[in-house]
C-alpha positions as CSV (number, residue, x, y, z in Angstrom):
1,X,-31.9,-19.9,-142.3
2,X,-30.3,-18.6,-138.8
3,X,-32.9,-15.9,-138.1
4,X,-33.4,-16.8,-134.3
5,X,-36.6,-15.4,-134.4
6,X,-38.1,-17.2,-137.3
7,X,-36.8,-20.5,-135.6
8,X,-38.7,-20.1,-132.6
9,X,-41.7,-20.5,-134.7
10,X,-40.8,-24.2,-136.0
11,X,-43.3,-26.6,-134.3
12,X,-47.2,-27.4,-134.6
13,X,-49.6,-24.6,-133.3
14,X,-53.1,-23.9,-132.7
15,X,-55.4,-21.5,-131.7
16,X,-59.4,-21.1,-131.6
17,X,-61.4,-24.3,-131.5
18,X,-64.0,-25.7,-134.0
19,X,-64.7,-24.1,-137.5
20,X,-62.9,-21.2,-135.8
21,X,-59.8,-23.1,-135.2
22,X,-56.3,-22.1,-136.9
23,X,-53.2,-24.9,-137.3
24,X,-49.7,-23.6,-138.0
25,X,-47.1,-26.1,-138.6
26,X,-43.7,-24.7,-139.1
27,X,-40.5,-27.7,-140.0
28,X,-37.3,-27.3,-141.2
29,X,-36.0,-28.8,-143.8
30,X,-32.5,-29.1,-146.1
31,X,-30.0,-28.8,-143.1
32,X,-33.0,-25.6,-141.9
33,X,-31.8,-24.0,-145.2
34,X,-35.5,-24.0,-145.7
35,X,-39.2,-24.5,-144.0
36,X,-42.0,-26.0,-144.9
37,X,-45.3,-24.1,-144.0
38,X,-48.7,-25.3,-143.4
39,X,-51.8,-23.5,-142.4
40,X,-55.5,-24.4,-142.0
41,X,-58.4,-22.5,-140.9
42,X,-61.2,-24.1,-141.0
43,X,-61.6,-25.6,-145.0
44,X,-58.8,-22.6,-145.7
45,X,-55.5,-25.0,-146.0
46,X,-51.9,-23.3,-147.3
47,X,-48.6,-24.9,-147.9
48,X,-45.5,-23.3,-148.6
49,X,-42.0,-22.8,-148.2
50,X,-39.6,-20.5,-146.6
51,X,-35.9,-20.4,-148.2
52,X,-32.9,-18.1,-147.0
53,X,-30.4,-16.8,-149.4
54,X,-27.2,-16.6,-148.3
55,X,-26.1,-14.0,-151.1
56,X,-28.6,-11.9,-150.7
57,X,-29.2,-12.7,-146.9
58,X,-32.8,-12.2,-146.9
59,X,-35.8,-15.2,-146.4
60,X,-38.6,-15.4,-148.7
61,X,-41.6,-17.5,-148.5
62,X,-44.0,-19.1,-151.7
63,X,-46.9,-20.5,-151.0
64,X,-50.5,-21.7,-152.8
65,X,-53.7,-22.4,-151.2
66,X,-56.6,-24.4,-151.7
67,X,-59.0,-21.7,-153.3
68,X,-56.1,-20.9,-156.4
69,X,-54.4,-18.4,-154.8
70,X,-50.8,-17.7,-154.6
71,X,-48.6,-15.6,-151.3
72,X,-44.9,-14.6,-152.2
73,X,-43.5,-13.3,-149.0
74,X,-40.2,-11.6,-147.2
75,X,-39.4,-12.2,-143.6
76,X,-37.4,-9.7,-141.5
77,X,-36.6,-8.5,-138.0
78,X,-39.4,-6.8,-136.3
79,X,-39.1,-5.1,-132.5
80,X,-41.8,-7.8,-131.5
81,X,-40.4,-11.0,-133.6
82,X,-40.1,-11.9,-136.7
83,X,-42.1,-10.5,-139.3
84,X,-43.4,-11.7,-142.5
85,X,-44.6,-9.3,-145.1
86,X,-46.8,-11.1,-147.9
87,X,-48.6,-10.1,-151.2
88,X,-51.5,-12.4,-151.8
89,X,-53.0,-12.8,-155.5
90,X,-56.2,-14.6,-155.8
91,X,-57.4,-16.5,-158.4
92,X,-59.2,-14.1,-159.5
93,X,-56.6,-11.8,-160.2
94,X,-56.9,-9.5,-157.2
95,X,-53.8,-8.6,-154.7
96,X,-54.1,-8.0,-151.2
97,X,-50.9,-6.8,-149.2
98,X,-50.3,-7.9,-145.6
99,X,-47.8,-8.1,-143.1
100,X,-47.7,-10.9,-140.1
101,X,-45.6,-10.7,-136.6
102,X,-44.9,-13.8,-135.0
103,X,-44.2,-12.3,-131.2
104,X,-43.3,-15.4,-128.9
105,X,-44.5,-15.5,-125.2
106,X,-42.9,-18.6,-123.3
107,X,-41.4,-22.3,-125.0
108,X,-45.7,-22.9,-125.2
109,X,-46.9,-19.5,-126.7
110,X,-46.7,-17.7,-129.9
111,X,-49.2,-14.8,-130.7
112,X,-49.8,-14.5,-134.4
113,X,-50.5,-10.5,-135.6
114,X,-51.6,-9.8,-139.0
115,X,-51.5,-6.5,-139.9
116,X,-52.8,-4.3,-143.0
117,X,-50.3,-2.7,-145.3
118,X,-51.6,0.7,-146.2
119,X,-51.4,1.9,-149.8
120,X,-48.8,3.9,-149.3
121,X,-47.0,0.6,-148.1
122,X,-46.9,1.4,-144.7
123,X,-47.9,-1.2,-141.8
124,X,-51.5,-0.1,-140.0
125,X,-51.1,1.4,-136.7
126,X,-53.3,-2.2,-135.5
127,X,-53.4,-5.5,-136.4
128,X,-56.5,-6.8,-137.8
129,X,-56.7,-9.9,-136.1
130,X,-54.4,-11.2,-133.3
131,X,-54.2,-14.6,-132.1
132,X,-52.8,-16.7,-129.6
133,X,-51.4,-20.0,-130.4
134,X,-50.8,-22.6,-128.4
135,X,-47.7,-25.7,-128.8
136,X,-48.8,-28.8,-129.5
137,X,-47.0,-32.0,-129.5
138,X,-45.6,-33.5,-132.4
């Protein structure tokens, strides 16, 4: 998983406080051939994993959260970071298409942008929510 990008993610982050509080915990795994994902915003809790595939040289993500639903998701390259672009399926049935940038400021800053992906499968000219996180100690 040598994406140098998507390694300067690995750690515990948090942003927000209270029920507006967000955790990201990023860890590699299997010789960081893979990398376990968690995320919790308020009772909203995800886990997943992020694999690389040599053959194909591309890194996908799987993940399920706690309300049923499933994320399958692609990371790439983006001018700002590394990018993550996900397709979310609720329990229900229903898809939702979304793209996050992981932009890192210093060794104790990552800003977290999550963007729209427009039917024609374009990203929005604006995120929809940006966030900054802050390290924490593991």
């Amino acid at each position: 998983m040598k994406n140098p990008a998507r390694e300067r993610v690995i750690g515990k982050w948090v942003a927000g406080e209270g029920e507006k509080g967000y955790e990201l915990e990023q860890k590699p795994v299997l010789d960081m051939h893979a990398g376990l994902m968690d995320v919790k915003i308020g009772d909203f809790k995800y886990q997943g994993i992020v694999m690389f595939a040599p053959a194909r040289r591309e890194i996908t993500q799987i993940g399920a959260d706690n309300s049923g639903g499933i994320w399958k998701g692609t990371w790439s390259q983006d001018p700002d970071g590394a990018a993550c672009r996900l397709e979310y399926t609720r329990a229900d049935g229903s898809t939702q298409k979304l793209e996050h940038v992981y932009v890192k400021g210093d060794n104790d800053t990552l800003k977290v942008k999550q963007y729209d992906i427009t039917a024609s499968g374009g990203r929005a000219s604006e995120p929809r929510v940006e966030l900054i996180f802050k390290r924490q100690k593991m």
